[in-house]
N, C-alpha and C positions, 0 to 999 in steps of 0.2 A: 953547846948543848943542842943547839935547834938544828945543827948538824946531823948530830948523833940521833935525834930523833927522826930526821927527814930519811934516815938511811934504815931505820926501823921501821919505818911506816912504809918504806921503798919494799924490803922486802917481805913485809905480810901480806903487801899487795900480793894478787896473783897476778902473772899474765894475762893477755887474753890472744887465744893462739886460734888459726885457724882453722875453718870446717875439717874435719879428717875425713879422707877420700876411704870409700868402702868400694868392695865388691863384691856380686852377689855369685854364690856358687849352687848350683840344684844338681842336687843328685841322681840318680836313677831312678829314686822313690818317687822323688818331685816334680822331672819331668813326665813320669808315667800319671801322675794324677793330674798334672796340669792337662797331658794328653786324651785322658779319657774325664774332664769334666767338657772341655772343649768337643769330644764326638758326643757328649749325651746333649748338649747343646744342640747340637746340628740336629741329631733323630730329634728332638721334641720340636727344632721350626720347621724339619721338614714335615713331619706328619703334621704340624698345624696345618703349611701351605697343602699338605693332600687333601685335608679333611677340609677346608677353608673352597678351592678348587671344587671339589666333590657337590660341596651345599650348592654352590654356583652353579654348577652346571646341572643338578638336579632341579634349578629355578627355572631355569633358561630351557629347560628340555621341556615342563611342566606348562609354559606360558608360550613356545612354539607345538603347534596341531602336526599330529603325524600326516605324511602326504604319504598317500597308503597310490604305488605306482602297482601296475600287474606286472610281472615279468615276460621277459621274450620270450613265444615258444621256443624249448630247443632244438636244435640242429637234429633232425633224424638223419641218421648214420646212412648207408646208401648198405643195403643188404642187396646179394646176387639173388637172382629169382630161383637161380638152382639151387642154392643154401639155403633158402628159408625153411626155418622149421616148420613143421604143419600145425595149423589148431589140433586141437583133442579131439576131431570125431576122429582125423584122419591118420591118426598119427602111429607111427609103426614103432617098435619098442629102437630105440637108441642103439645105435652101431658101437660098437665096444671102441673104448678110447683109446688101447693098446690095440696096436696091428702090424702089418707090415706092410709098407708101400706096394703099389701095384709097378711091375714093369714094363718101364715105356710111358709112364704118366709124369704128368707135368705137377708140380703142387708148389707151393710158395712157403719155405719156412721161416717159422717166427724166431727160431733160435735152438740152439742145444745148452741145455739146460739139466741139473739135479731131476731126480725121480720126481719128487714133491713140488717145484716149481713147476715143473711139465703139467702135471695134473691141473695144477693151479688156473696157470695160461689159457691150459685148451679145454679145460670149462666156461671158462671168462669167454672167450670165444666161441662157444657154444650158443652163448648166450646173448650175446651179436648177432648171430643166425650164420654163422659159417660150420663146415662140416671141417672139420680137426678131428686128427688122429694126431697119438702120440710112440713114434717109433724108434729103435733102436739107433743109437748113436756109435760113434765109433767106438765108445768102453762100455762096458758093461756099467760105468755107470754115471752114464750121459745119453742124454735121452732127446730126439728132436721132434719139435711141435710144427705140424705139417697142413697146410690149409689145403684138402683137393680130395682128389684126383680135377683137376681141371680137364674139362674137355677139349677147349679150342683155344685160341688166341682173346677174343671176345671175352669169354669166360673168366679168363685171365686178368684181362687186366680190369676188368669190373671189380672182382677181388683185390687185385695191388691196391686200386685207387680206396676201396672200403678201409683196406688195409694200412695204407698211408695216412688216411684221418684219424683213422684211431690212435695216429702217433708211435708206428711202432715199426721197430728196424726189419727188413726184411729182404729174400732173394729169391729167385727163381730154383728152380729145383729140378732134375729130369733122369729119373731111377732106372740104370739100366744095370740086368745083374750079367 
């Protein structure tokens, strides 16, 4: 009998089995929200470290004294004596900005250029104290920006050199019709 019972008592036992192996599977739902808890993460320690950054050097600007420096005068441009525009007592009404080159004159162009960019240029350079005109290009609609009539060699290159600081492309020119 103590048989019959050890084999009853054998099988009310239960096993004991083990760990069961899982894996985990995320979906497209759950890696999107894993994805976007993790960037709202990032924005709220970045904007700490800006705002954090920010107080800091709002401290440190506060507790260093401004060095209040003068600036260099600037560079005055080298205007030709024969370009200079005159003061206002002397000054004769403005040469019209369209024209046509003189023939046999020498003048340095700044470029062929749109209607609207011309105009642009050869006020800007006006304004520099050179005498520009703006004449017809090879189309009717191209237009070229002309520094002169240059009189002599002298003349000339006092203008190229003006002309070269002001950082701008340019060539020799000599209008024969």
């Amino acid at each position: 009998m103590q048989s019959l019972l050890t084999q009853e008592s054998a099988a009310q036992e239960i096993p004991i089995s083990e760990p069961a192996e899982f894996e985990i599977v995320l979906g497209r739902r759950q890696v999107a929200s894993v994805l976007f808890v993790a960037t709202v993460m990032a924005v709220v320690l970045s904007a700490g470290s800006y705002f954090v950054g920010k107080a800091m050097s709002a401290e440190r600007a506060a507790a260093v004294p401004p060095i209040l420096v003068a600036p260099p005068p600037a560079p005055a441009a080298p205007v030709l004596e024969a370009m200079i525009v005159k003061p206002a007592e002397e000054a004769k009404p403005e040469p019209p900005l369209f024209a046509e080159p003189l023939n046999g004159a020498v003048y340095i162009q700044i470029g062929a250029l749109d209607k609207g960019i011309s105009v642009v240029v050869a006020e800007g350079l006006r304004k520099h104290g050179f005498e520009v005109i703006v004449a017809p290009g090879p189309s009717e609609r191209v237009f070229r920006v002309l520094i002169g009539p240059l009189p002599d060699p002298a003349a000339f290159q006092r203008a190229k050199d003006a002309v070269d600081q002001l950082g701008l492309a340019n060539f020799a020119r000599k209008y024969v019709q």
